[in-house]
N, C-alpha and C positions, 0 to 999 in steps of 0.2 A: 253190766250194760250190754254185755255180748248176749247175753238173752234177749233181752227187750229188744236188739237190735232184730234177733232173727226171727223176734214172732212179727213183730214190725214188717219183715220183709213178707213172711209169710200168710200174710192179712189181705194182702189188696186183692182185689178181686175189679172183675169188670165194671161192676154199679160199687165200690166201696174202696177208697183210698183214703191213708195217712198220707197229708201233703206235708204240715212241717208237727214239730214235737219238741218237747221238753220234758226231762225226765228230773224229781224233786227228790229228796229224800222219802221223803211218805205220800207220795203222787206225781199225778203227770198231765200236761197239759198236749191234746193232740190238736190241731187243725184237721181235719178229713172233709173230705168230698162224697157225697153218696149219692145215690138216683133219685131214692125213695126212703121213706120212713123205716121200712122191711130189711131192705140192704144195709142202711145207717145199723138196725140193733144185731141182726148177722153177723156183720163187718165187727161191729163193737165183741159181740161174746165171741167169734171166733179171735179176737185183738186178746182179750181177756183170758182165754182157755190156754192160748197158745204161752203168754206171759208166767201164769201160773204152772202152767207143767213144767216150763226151764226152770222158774223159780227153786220150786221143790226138789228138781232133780238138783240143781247145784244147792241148797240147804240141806239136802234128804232129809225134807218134812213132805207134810199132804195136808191137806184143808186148800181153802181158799187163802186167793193172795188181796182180792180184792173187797173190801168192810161195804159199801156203797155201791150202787146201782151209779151208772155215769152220770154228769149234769151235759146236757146240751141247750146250747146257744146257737141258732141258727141266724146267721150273719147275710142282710139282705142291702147293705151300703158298702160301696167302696173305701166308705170312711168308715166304718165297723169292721172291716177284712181288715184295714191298715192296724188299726189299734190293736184287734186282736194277733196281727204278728207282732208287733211291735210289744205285747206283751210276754208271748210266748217265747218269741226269742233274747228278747233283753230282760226277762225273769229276775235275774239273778241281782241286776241294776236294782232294779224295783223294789227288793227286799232288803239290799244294804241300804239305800239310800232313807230308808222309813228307820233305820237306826247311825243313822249319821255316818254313815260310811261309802267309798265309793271304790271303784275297780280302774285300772288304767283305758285311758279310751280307746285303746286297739284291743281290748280284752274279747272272747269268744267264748261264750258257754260251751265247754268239751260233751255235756251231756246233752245236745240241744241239735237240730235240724240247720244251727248256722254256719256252719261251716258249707252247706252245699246249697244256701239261699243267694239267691241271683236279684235281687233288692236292693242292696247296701249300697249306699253312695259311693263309699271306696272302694278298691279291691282290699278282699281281707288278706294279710300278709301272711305266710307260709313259713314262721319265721322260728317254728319251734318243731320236734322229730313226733310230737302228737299229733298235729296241726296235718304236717307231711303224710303224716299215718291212715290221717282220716280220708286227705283226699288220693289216696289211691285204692280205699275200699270202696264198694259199693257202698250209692245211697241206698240208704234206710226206708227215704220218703217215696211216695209215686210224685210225678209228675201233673202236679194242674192241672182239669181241661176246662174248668168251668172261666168264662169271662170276668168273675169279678178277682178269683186268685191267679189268673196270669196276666191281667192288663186295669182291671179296672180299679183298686186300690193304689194303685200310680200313679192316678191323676192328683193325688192330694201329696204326693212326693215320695221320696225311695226314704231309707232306713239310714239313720246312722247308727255305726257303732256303740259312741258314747250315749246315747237316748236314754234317759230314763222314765220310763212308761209309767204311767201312774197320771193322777188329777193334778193339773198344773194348782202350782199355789196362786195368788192372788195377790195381789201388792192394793195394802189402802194408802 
């Protein structure tokens, strides 16, 4: 993780920022901000280049790290910004839940941008020496500047903890 973190850091640039991220076993979901279409695939292969040289140096292999070209979703509703954190960060919900399983509701994805999201209905508790760990390193992510990731997916409500993302069921 301490790779990805430091290519992560080493990514943003003035038109190209990771705001929040999740990191999967065989992928990773980022949120970014970019200027322009140019900056967005920049920002992406210098995100990429930087991920694979750690990679390899801490495996001592070489090739590529990444099978796939990225998917982008350009997110233009306050209610498409909500869902897509809400996906990103409560991930891990998402995927037990579609096998009948669930996480405690004060649970925090350790590999995920939530611990320094300023969204949550609650304060997240501090209540473990990981938790405490994370927030005294630097964040990983930039800073928002666009209006719909710092104010405008608000309007449809903050985050909870326990959420689990996905297509609400249906009741007949």
């Amino acid at each position: 993780m301490k790779q990805i973190w430091n290519a992560m850091l080493g990514a943003h640039r003035e038109d190209f920022r990771i705001v929040e991220f999740n990191v999967e076993p065989n992928h990773m979901h980022l949120m970014t901000e970019a200027e322009h279409k140019g900056a967005l695939a920049r920002g992406m292969k210098r995100f990429k280049m930087r991920v694979t040289a750690r990679l390899n140096t801490l495996f001592r292999r070489s090739g590529t790290m990444f099978a796939e070209r990225y998917h982008v979703r350009i997110l233009k509703t306050p209610r498409e910004v909500r869902n897509a954190l809400r996906y990103i960060l409560l991930n891990w919900r998402h995927h037990l839940a579609e096998r009948g399983e669930t996480l405690p509701a004060d649970w925090v994805d350790p590999y995920s941008s939530a611990m320094w999201f300023e969204g949550w209905t609650e304060e997240l508790a501090v209540d473990q020496p990981w938790k405490e760990m994370l927030r005294w390193l630097s964040e990983p992510t930039a800073r928002a500047q666009t209006w719909l990731l710092n104010v405008g997916w608000r309007k449809h409500g903050l985050l909870r903890l326990d959420d689990v993302p996905g297509p609400k069921k249906r009741h007949r």
